[in-house]
C-alpha positions in Angstrom: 0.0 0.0 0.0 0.8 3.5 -0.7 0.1 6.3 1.8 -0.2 10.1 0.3 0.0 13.2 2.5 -0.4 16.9 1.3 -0.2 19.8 3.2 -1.5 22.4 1.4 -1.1 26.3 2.3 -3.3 27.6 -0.4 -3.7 27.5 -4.2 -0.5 26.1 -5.5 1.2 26.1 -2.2 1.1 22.0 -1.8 3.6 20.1 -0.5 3.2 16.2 -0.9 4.7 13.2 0.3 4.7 9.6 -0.3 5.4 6.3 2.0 5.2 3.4 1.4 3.7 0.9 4.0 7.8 -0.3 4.9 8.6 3.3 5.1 5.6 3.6 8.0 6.6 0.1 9.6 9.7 1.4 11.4 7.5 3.3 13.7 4.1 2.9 15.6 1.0 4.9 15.8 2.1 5.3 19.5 5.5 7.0 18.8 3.8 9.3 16.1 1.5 10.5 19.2 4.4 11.3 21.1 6.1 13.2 18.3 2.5 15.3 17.7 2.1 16.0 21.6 5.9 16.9 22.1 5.7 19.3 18.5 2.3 20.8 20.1 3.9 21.8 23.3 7.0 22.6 21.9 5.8 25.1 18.9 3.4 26.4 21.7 0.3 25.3 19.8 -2.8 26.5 21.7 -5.8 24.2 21.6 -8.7 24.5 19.1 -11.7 23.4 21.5 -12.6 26.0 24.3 -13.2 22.9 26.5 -9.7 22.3 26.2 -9.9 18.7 24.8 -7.7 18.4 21.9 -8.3 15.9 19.4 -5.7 14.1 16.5 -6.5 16.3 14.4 -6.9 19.8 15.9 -2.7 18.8 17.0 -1.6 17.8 13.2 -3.5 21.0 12.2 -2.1 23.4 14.6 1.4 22.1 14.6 1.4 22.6 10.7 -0.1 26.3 11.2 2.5 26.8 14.1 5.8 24.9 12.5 4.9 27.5 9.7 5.2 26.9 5.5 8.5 27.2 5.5 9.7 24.0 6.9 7.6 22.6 4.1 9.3 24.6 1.6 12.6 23.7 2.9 11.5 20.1 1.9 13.8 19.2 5.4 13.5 16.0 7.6 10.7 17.9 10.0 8.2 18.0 7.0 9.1 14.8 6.0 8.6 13.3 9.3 5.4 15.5 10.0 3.8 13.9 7.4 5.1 10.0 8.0 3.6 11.0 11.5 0.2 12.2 10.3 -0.1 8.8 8.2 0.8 6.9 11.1 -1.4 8.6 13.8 -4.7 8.8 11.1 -4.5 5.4 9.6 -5.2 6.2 5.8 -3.8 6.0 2.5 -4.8 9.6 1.8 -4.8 12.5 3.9 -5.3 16.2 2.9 -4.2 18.6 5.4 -5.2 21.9 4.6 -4.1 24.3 6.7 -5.7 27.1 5.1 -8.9 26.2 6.0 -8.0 24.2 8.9 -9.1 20.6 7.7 -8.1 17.4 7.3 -9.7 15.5 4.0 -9.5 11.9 3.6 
């Protein structure tokens, strides 16, 4: 299987990756977690919810926001391993992260 992830910025601002389901087997939905909750904290992400309850989602979206376009741009091993994360933690073959309009497509 073949997993997709874009993170898209806008209109011709999209920044894919591919993995394929070896590249994803040398970590664990668990450790992704950790990565997202330790990039949260660290890029001061602030939560989504007013109830303070932050989802999967809400973290991959705000630490995108927060880690900022350029690291995409940059094409470096954060983006990269932002995006093998978001496969990992959401369990699909394709995910569209749109931080733009703040959603995640499937």
């Amino acid at each position: 299987m073949l997993y997709h992830v874009i993170v898209s910025f806008g209109k011709d601002k999209e920044y894919p990756f591919k993995f394929s389901q070896s590249d994803l087997a040398e970590s664990s939905p668990e450790e992704a977690r950790r990565w997202l909750d330790k990039e949260f904290a660290d890029l001061k992400c602030e939560p989504s919810s007013r109830m303070g309850k932050v989802l999967i989602i809400d973290k991959i979206l705000n630490i995108a926001r927060c880690g900022g376009e350029q690291r995409f741009i940059d094409g470096k091993m954060w983006a990269t391993q932002f995006a093998r994360y978001t496969a990992l933690a959401l369990g699909r073959d394709t995910i569209l992260v749109d931080v733009e309009a703040f959603t995640i497509g499937y």
